[in-house]
C-alpha positions as CSV (number, residue, x, y, z in Angstrom):
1,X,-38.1,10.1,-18.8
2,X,-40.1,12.3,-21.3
3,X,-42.8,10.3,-23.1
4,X,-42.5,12.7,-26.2
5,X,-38.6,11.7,-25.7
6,X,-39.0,7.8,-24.8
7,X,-38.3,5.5,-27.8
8,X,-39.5,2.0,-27.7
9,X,-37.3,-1.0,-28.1
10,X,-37.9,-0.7,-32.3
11,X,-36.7,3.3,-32.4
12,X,-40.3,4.4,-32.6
13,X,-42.1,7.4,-31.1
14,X,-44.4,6.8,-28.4
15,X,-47.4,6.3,-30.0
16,X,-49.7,8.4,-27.6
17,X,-48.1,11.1,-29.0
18,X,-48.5,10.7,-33.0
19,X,-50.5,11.6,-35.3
20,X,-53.3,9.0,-37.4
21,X,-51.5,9.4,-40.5
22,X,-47.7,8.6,-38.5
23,X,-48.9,5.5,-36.6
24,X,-50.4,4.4,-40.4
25,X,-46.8,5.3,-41.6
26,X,-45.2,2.9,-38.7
27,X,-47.5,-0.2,-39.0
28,X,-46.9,-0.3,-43.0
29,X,-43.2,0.0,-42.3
30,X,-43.4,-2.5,-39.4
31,X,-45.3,-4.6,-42.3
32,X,-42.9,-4.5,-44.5
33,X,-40.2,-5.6,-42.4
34,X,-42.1,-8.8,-41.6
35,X,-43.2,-9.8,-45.5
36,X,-39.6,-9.2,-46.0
37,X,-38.5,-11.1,-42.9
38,X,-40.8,-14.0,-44.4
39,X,-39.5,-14.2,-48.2
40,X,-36.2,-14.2,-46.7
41,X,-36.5,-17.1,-44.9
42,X,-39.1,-18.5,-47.9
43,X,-35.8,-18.0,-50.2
44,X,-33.2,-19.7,-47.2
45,X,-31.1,-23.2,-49.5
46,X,-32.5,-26.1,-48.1
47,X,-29.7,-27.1,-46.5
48,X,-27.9,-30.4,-46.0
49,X,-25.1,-31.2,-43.7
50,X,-23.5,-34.5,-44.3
51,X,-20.5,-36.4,-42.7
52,X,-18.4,-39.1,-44.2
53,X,-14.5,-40.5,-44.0
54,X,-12.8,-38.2,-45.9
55,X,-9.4,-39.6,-44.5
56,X,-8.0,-42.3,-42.2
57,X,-9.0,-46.2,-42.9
58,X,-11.9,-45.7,-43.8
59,X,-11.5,-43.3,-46.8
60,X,-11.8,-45.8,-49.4
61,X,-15.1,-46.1,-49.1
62,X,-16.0,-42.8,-47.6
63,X,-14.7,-40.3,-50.1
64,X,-16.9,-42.2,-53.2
65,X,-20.2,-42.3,-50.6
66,X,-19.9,-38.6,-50.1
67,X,-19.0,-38.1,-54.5
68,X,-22.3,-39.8,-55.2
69,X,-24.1,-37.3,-52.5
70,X,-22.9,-34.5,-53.9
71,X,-23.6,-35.7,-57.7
72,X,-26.9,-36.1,-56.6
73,X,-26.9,-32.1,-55.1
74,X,-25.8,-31.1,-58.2
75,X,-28.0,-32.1,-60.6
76,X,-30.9,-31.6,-58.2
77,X,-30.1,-28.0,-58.0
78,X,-29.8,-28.0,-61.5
79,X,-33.2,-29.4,-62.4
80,X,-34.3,-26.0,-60.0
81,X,-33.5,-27.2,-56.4
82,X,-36.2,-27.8,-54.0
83,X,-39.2,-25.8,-54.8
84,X,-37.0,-23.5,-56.5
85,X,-34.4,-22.7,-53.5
86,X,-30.9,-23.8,-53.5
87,X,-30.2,-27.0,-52.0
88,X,-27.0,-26.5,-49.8
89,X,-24.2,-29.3,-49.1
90,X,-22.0,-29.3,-46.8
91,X,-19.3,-31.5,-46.0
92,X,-18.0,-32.5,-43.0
93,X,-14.7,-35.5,-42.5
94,X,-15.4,-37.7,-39.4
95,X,-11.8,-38.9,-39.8
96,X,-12.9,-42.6,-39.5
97,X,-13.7,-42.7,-36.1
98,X,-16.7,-42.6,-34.2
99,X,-15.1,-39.3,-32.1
100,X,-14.7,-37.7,-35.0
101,X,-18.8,-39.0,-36.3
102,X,-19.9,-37.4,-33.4
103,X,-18.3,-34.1,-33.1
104,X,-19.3,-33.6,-36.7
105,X,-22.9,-34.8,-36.4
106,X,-23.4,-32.2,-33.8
107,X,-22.0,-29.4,-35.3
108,X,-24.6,-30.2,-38.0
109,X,-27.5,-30.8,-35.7
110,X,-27.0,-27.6,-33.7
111,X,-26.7,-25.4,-37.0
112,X,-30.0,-23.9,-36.6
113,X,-29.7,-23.7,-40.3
114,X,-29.6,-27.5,-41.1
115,X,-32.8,-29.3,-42.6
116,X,-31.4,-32.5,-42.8
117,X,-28.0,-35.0,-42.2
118,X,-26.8,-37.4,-44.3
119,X,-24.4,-40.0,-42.5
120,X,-21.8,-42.0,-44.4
121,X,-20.0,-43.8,-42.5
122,X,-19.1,-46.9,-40.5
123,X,-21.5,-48.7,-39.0
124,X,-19.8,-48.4,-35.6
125,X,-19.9,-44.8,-36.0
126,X,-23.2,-44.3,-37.2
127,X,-24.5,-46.1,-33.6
128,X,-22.5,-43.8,-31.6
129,X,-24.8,-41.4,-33.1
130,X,-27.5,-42.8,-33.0
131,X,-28.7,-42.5,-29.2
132,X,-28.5,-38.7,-29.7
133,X,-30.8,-38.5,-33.1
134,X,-34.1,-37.8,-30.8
135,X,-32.0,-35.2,-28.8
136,X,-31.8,-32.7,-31.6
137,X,-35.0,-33.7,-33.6
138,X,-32.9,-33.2,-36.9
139,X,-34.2,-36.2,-39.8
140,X,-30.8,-38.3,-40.7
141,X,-30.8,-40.4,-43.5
142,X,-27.9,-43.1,-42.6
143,X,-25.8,-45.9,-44.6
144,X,-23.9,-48.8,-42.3
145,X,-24.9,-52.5,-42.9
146,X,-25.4,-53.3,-39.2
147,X,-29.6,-54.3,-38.3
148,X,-29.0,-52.6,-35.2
149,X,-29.0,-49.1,-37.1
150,X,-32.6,-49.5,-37.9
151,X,-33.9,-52.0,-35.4
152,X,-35.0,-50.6,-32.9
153,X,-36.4,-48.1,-34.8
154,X,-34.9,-44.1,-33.7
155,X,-37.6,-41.5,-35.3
156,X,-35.5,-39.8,-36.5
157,X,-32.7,-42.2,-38.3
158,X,-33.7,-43.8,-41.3
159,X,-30.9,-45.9,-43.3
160,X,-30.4,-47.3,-46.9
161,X,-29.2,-50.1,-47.7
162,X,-30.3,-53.6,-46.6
163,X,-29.2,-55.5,-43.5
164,X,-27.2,-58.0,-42.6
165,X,-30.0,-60.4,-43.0
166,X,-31.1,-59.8,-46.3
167,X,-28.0,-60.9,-48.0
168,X,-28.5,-64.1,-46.5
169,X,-31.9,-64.2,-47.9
170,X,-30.9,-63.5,-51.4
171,X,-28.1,-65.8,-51.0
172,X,-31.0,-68.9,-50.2
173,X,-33.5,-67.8,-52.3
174,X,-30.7,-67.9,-55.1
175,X,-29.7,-71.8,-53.6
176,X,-33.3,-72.4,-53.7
177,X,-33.8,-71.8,-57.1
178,X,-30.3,-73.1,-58.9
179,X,-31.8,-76.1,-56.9
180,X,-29.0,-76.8,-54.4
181,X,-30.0,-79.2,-51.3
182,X,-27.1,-79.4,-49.1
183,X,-25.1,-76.1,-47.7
184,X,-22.1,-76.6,-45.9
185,X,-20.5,-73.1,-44.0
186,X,-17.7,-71.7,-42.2
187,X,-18.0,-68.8,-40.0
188,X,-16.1,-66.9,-37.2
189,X,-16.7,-67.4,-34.1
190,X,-17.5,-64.1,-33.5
191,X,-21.3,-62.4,-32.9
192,X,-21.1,-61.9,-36.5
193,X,-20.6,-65.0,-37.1
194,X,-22.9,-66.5,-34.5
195,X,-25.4,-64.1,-36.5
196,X,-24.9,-65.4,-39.7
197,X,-25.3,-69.4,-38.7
198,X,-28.7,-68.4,-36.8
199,X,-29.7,-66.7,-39.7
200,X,-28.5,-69.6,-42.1
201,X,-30.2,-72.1,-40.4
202,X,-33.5,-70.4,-39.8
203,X,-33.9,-69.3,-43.6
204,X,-32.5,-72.9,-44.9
205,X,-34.6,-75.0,-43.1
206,X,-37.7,-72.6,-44.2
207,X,-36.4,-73.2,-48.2
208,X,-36.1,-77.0,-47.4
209,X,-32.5,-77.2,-48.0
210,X,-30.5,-79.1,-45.4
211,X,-27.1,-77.2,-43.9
212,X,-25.3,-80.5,-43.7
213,X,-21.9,-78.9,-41.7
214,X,-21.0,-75.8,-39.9
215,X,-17.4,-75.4,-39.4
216,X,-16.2,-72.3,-37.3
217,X,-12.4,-70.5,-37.2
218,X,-10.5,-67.9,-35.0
219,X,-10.2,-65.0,-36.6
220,X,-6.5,-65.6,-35.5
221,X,-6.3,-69.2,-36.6
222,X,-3.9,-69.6,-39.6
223,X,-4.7,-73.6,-40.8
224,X,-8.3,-75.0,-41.6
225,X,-6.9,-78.1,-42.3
226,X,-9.7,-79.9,-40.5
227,X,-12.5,-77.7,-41.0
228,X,-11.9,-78.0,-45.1
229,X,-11.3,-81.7,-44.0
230,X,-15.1,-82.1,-43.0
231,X,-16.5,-80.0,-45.5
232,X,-15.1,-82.3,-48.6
233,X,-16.7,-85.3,-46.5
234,X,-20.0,-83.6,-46.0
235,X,-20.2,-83.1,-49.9
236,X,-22.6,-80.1,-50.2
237,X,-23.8,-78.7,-53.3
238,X,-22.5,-75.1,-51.7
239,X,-20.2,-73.9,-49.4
240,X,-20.7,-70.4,-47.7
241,X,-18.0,-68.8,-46.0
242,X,-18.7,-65.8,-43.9
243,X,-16.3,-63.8,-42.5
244,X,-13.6,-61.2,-43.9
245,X,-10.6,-60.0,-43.9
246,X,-7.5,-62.1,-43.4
247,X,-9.1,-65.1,-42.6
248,X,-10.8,-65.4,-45.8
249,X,-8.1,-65.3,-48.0
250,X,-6.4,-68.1,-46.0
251,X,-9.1,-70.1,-46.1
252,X,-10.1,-69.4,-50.1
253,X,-6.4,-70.6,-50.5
254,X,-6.6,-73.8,-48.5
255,X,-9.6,-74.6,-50.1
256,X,-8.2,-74.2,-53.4
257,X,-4.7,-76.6,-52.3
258,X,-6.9,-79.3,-51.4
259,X,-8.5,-79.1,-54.9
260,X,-12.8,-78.9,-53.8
261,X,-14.7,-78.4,-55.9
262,X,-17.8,-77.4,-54.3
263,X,-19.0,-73.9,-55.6
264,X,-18.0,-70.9,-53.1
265,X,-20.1,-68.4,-51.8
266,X,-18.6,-65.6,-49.8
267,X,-19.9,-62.0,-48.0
268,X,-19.7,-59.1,-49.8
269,X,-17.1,-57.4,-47.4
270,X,-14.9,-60.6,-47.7
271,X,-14.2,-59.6,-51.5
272,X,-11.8,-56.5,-51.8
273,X,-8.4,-55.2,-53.7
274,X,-6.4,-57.1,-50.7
275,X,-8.4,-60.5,-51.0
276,X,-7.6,-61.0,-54.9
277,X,-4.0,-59.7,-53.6
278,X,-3.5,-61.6,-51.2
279,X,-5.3,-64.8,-53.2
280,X,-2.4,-64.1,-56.1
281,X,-4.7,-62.2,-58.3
282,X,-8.2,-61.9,-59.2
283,X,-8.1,-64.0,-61.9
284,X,-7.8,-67.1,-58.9
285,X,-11.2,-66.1,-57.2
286,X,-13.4,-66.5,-61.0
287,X,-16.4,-68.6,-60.3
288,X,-16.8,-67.5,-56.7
289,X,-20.4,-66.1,-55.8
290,X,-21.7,-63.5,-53.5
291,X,-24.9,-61.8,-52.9
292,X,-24.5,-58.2,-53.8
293,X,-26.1,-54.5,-53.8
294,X,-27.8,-54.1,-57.1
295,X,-25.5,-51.2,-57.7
296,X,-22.7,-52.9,-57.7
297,X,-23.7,-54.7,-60.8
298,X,-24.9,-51.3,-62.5
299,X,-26.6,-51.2,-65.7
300,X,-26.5,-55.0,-66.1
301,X,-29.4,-55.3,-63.8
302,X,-32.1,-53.5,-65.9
303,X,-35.4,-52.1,-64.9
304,X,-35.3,-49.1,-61.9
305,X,-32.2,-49.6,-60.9
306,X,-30.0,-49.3,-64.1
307,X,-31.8,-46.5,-65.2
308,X,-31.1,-44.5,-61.9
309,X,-27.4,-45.6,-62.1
310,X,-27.3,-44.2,-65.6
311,X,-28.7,-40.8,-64.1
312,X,-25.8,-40.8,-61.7
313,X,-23.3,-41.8,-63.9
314,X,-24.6,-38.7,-66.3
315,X,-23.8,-36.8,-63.0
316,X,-20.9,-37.9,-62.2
317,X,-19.3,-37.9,-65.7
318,X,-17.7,-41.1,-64.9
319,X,-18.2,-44.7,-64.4
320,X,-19.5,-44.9,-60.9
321,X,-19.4,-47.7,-58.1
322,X,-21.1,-49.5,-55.4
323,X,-20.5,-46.7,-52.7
324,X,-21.6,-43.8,-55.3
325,X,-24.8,-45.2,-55.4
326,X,-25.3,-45.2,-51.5
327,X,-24.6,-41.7,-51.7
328,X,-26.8,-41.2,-54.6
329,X,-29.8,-42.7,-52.7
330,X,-29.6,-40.7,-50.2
331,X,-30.6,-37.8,-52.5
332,X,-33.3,-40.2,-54.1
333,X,-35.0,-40.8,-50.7
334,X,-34.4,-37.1,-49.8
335,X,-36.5,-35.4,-52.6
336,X,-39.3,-38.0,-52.7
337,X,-39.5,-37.0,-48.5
338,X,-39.5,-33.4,-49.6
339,X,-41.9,-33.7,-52.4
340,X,-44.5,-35.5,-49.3
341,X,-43.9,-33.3,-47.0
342,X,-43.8,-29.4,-46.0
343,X,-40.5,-29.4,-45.8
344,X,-40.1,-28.9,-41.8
345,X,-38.4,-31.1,-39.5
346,X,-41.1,-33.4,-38.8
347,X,-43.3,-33.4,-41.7
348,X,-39.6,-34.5,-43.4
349,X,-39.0,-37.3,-40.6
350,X,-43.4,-38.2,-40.9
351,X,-43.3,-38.6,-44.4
352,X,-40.1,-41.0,-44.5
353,X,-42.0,-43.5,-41.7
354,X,-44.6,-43.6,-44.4
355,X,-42.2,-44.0,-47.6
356,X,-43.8,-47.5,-49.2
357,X,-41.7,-48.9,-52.1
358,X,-39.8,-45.8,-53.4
359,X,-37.2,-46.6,-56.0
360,X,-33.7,-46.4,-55.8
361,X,-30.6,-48.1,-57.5
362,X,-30.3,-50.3,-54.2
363,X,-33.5,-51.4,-54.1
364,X,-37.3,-49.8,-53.0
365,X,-37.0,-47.8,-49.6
366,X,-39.9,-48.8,-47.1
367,X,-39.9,-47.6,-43.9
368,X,-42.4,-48.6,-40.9
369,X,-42.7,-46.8,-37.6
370,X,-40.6,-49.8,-36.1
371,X,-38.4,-50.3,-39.0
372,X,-36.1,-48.0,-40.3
373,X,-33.9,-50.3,-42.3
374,X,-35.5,-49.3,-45.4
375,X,-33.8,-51.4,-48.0
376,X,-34.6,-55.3,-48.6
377,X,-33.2,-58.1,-50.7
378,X,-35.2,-56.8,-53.1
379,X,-32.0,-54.6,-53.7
380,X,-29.8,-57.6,-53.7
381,X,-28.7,-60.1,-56.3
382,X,-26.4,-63.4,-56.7
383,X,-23.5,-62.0,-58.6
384,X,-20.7,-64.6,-59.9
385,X,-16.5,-63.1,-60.9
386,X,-16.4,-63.9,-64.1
387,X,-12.2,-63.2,-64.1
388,X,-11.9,-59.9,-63.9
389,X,-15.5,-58.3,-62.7
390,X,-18.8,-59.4,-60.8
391,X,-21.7,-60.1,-63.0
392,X,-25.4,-61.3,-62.0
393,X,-25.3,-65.0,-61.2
394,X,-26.7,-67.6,-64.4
């Protein structure tokens, strides 16, 4: 082919064959196209791709985690967004299943466009994901209760929210300092269960208080005649039942026929709409304890954490609940990450290894290259029902 004729691959003449003051022409054009290329992508939303149960069983809780996210998006980009650039939200439902966590986690992580995920979830379906986190090098912040999320450590999943083991922390330290010697408990026999009476024991017997019987149910058994039997004869100063669902309210009622009067402690995912149902109303369960997320108990707590749950509440225009706040973290953890970091990838997933006591409504995030639970029992508390709601434990 003619040179004078041949174009290369950018439409330009051959440059053998121009003039000084044409190639001068070209490279300033050429220039501009890549100062332009650059503010483009300097003036790209940081953009966030999140995935929570929008519908199926696990909506409930799903649809309020995912509010209090995008609360949190909305006033940021209000206050000016990240370094002045839209910060971009976007939705997927998982459906309440860990097929559905999945499909939408990757659509998320192969968006080129995607700086970060946000995972709100189950915990079931938050460790399907989680073997593929180092795969696509994306940073995911992550809720779910399970240890297992954060222990092992992935590098590039970080959750909120403190494990299973810190409630049972809070829940001695509390027995500790009411003064309580003697715990009795009843758990399934299940590896939650199992879980919780290792954990029981250990922390007990490091607080000097004696467990003086452990009584354990089928999750299918209907009477606990003889387990409630040996608990009255143990006479503890507290009785801790762990478990949830059906069992529990059986049990709570049971207890109550044969009149004991030993204080009750339960797990957080024991109370719910169906227990005080299924219990013959709310009003049957006052005087029961648990240990709780601070945001559950909202501006009642004081210091760091009421005043961020008065921020979100601002955002929300509403009164906002435990689940909202989980959400709301997220965005918490998120900006401080930002605000240490350049903003890539991995400065985003260095700087949250490296996060040391940074507040939240749930309690300081601290992360450690081998921990990536993040939350402690520093973002729990002993909350009693009062009747009608849950407020912090006299």
């Amino acid at each position: 082919m003619d040179k004078q004729k041949q174009g290369n691959v950018l439409g330009a003449a051959d440059p053998a064959s121009m003039s000084r003051r044409q190639v001068s022409m070209t490279l300033g054009a050429l220039s501009l196209v890549g100062l332009t290329g650059r503010a483009a992508a300097q003036d790209k939303p940081f953009r966030i791709g999140m995935l929570s149960p929008l519908s199926g069983p696990a909506a409930p809780f799903g649809v309020e985690y995912a509010e209090g996210a995008r609360a949190y998006v909305k006033a940021w980009n209000e206050r000016g967004g990240f370094k002045g650039k839209p910060v971009e939200f976007d939705l997927v439902d998982d459906e309440s299943n860990s097929v559905g966590a999945v499909n939408a986690f990757k659509r998320h992580a192969t968006n080129p466009n995607t700086n970060l995920i946000w995972i709100g979830t189950t915990s079931s379906a938050t460790m399907a994901i989680k073997p593929l986190a180092s795969e696509y090098k994306v940073p995911i912040i992550c809720g779910g209760v399970n240890d297992d999320i954060g222990i092992p450590a992935d590098p590039y999943m970080f959750k909120v929210a403190a494990g299973t083991q810190d409630f049972q922390k809070a829940l001695v330290f509390w027995a500790k300092e009411k003064g309580f010697k003697r715990i009795a408990m009843m758990h399934a026999t299940d590896g939650f269960g199992q879980a919780e009476q290792t954990t029981i024991k250990r922390l007990t017997g490091e607080a000097g208080i004696s467990v003086v019987a452990i009584e354990t149910f089928q999750n299918t058994d209907t009477n606990f005649a003889t387990q409630l039997t040996k608990l009255r004869v143990a006479k503890p100063d507290l009785v801790y039942l762990a478990g949830n669902g059906a069992p529990m309210i059986l049990i709570f009622k049971q207890y109550r026929q044969f009149a004991m009067s030993f204080p009750i402690a339960m797990t957080q995912a024991a109370i719910s709409r169906a227990f005080f149902d299924g219990i013959g109303g709310a009003a049957q369960a006052k005087g029961v304890y648990m240990a709780t997320n601070l945001g559950n108990l909202g501006a009642s707590v004081g210091g760091d954490a009421a005043r961020l749950f008065g921020e979100m509440e601002k955002a929300l225009g509403k009164k906002g609940t435990l689940f909202d706040t989980f959400g709301w973290d997220h965005g918490i953890l998120t900006e401080w990450a930002l605000a240490n970091s350049d903003g890539s990838h991995q400065g985003i997933r260095d700087a949250l290894d490296r996060a040391t006591d940074v507040p939240a409504i749930n309690g300081p995030f601290t992360f450690t290259p081998t921990n990536h639970i993040g939350q402690d029992y520093r973002g729990l508390t002993m909350a009693q029902f009062d009747g009608s709601a849950f407020v912090p434990a006299k």
